[in-house]
C-alpha positions in Angstrom: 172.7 36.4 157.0 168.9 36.1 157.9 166.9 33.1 156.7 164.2 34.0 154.2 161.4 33.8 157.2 158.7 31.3 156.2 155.1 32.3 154.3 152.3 33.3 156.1 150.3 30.6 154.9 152.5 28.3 157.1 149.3 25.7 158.2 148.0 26.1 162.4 148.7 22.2 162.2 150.1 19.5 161.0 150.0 19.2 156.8 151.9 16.7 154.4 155.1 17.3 153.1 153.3 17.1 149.6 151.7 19.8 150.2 154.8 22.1 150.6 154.9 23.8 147.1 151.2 24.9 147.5 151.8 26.2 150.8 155.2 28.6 149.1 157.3 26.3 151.3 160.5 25.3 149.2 162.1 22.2 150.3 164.8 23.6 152.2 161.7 25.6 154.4 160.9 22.1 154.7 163.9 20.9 156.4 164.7 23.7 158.8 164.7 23.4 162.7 161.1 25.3 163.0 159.7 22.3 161.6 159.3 18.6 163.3 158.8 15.4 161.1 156.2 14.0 162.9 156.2 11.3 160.7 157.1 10.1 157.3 155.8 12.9 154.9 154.3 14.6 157.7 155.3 18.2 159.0 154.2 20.5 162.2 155.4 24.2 162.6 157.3 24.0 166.1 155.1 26.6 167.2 152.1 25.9 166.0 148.8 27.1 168.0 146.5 25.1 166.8 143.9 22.8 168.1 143.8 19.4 168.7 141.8 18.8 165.3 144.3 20.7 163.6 147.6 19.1 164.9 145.8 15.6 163.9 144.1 17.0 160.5 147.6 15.9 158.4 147.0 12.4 159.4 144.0 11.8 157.2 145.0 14.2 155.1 148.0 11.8 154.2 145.5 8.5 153.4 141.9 9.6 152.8 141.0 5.7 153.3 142.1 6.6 157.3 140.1 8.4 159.9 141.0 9.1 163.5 139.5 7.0 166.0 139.4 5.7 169.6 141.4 8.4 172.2 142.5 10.5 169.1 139.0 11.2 168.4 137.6 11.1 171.5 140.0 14.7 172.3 138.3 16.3 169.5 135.4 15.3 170.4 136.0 16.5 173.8 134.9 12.6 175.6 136.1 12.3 179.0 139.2 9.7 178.5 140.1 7.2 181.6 143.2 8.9 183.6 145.7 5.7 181.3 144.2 7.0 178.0 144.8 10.8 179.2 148.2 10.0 179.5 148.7 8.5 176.2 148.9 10.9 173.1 150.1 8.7 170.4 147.7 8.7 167.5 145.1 6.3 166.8 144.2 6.0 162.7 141.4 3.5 161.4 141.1 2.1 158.1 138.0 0.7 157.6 137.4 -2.9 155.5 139.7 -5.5 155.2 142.9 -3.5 153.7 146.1 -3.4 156.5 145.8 -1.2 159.5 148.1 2.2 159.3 151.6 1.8 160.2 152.8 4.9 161.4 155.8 6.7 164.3 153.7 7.4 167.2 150.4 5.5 165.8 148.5 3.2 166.4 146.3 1.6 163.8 143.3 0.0 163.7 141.1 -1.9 160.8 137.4 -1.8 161.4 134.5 -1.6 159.9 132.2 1.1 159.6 128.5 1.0 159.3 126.8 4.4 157.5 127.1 7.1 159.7 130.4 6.1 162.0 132.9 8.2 160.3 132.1 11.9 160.3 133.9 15.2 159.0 134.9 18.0 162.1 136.7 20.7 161.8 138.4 19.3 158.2 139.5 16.0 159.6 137.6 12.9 159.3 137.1 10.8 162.8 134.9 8.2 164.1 131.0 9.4 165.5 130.7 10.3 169.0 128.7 7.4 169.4 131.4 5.0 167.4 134.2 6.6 169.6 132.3 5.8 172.5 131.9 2.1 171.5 135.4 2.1 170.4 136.7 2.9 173.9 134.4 0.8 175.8 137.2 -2.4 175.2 139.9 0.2 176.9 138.2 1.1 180.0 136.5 0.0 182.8 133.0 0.3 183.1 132.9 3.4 185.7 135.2 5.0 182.8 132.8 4.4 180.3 129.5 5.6 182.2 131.8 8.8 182.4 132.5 8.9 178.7 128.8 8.4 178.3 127.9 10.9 180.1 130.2 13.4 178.3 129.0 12.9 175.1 124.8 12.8 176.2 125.4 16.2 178.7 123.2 18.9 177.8 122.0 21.9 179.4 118.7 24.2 178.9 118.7 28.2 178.3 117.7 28.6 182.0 121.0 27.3 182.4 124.2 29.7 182.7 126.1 28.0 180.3 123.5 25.9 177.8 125.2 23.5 176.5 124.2 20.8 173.7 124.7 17.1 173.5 126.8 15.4 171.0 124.6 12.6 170.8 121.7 11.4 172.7 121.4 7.8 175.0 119.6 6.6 172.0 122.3 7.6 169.5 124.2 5.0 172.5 121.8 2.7 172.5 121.8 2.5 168.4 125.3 1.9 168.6 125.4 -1.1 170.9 122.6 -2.4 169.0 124.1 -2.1 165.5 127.6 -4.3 167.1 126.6 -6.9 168.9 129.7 -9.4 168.1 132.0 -6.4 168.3 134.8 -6.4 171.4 133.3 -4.5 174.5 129.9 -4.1 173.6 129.0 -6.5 176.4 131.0 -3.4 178.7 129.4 -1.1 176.3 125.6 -2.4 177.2 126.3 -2.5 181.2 127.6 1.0 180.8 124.6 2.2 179.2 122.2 1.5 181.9 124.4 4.2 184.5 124.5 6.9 181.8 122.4 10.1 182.1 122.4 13.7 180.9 123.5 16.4 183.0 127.5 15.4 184.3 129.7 18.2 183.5 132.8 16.1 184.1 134.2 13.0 185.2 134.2 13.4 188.7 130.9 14.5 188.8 130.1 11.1 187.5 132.4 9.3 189.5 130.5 11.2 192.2 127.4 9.6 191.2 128.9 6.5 190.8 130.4 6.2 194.3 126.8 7.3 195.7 125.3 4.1 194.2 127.8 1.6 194.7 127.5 2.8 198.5 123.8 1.9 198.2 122.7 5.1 198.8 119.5 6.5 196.2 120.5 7.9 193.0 121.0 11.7 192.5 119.1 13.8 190.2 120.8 15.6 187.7 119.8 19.3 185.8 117.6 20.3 188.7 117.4 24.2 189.3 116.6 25.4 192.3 114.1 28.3 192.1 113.9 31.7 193.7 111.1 33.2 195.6 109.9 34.5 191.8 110.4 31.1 190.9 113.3 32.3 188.9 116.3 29.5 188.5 118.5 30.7 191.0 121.2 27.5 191.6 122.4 24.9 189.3 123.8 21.9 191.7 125.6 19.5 190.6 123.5 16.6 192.0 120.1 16.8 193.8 118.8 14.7 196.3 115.2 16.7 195.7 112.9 15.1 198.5 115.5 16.0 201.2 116.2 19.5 199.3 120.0 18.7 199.4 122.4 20.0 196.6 125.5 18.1 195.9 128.5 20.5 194.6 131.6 18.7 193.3 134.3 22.0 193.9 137.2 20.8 191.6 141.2 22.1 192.0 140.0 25.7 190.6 137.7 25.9 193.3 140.8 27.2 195.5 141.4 30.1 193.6 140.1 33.5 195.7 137.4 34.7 193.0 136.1 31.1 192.2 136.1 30.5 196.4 134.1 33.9 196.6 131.7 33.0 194.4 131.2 29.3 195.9 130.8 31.5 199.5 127.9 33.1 197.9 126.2 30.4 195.9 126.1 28.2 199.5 124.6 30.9 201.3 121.8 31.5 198.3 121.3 27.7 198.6 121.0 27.7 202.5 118.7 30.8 202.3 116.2 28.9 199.6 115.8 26.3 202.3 118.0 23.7 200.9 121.1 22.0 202.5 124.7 22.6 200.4 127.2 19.4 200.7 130.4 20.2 198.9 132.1 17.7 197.3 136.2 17.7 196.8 138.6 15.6 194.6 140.0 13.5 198.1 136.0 13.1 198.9 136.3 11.2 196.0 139.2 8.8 196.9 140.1 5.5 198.9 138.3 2.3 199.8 135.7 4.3 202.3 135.8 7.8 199.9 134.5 10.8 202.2 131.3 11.8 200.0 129.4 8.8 200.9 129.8 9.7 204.4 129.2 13.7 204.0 125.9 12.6 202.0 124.8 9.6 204.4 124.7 13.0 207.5 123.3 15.6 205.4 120.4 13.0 204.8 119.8 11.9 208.2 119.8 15.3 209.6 117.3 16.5 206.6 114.9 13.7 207.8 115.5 14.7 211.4 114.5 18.3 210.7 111.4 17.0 208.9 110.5 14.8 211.4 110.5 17.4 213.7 108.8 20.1 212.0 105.7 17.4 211.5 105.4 16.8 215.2 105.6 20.5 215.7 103.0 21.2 213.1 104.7 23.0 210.2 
């Protein structure tokens, strides 16, 4: 005999079992295979397709004193996590005050307090600030880590820009934060941090990029420059500039490989080339090791630049 198949209404997420008789679930529903007790008087559909913020809403749905915080927010948020904290999934719940920290499966709980402004509503779940999460993490990473997560959250793009792109707060918003904590647990890493941030990293290696450039002692990149056209149209969107020497840094992640996305990085170089400016592309192993390969690929593209100068001057151009 077929099971009575399960109401459409069935949540995209995660949802507390008291919730079952609103939903039209009765409590055998409740207790078949297709869903997983995530954790006491919690439930997920097996094949659930929701998002992140979905899969987590249940959680402070469960205690409305409890918002998500720390690496649970940060995916929500979308904050660049260090490679330990990518790897770890269980949940991380705050309750704010003096009242005991959630004790969960899978969870790990945290009592803090919250100054106005820190805890935040998304997509129906309620979850630390950017700025908070950021501040949060600081006492988890190192400080390369947190300059990345920084820059995730400050990253913004312009109009001119092929894919504009809004920041979730601003260095200020960062700034605030610090400020508003001083006694709190990794501010000090929090306030070191802050000096390396900047707007314009659209991922963690392209900080870590940046990153290895300065502790090399080589000059700072810029970030968001567009290269014009003739027209003085924006024509190309590096990933790093080294403006005086007209040299464009382009960090060419795994996805690079693939034939259309390696087309289209063939073409880019040679519009880059043609504009008068010098392409250095930048891979994940350029990125690795006690002596990484960027600083070196950067350290030639600079001296011949200033060669070429030098020798256009004594030739007259």
């Amino acid at each position: 005999m077929s099971r009575t198949p399960m109401p459409p209404q069935l949540p995209n997420g995660s949802f507390p079992a008291s919730a079952a008789e609103t939903l039209g679930l009765s409590q055998k529903q409740l207790r078949r295979a297709g869903i997983v007790t995530l954790s006491r008087g919690l439930r997920l559909p097996l094949h659930s397709k929701g998002t992140v913020a979905e899969h987590l809403r249940g959680y402070t749905e469960l205690d409305p004193d409890c918002c998500l915080s720390h690496g649970s927010a940060a995916r929500i948020h979308r904050i660049s996590l260090s490679m330990a904290l990518e790897e770890d999934w269980r949940i991380h719940l705050a309750r704010s005050g003096e009242r005991w920290k959630p004790r969960r499966r899978n969870v790990v709980g945290h009592q803090l307090t919250f100054k106005a402004g820190e805890v935040m509503e998304l997509d129906g779940v309620r979850l630390t600030s950017p700025a908070r999460t950021w501040l949060d993490l600081a006492q988890l990473m190192s400080i390369d880590d947190v300059v990345a997560a920084g820059d995730s959250i400050v990253v913004e793009h312009g109009e001119n820009h092929p894919k504009p792109r809004r920041a979730l707060a601003t260095i200020d918003d960062l700034r605030a934060m610090v400020a508003a904590h001083p006694g709190m647990r990794g501010v000090r890493k929090a306030r070191l941090a802050l000096d390396l941030v900047r707007v314009g990293a659209d991922s963690p290696q392209e900080t870590q990029m940046r990153l290895t450039l300065l502790h090399a002692g080589l000059p700072e990149p810029t970030l968001n420059h567009v290269i014009l056209n003739e027209w003085g149209a924006p024509a190309v969107w590096p990933d790093a500039a080294y403006v005086k020497e007209r040299i464009a840094l382009q960090y060419d992640g795994r996805h690079h490989g693939e034939a259309v996305q390696y087309q289209r990085d063939i073409k880019r170089q040679a519009l880059t080339e043609r504009l008068g400016w010098r392409e250095v592309r930048v891979h994940y192993e350029d990125l690795l090791g006690p002596r990484p390969e960027v600083v070196d690929k950067v350290r030639r593209a600079r001296f011949t630049r200033r060669e070429l100068a030098s020798d256009a001057r004594k030739i007259g151009f």
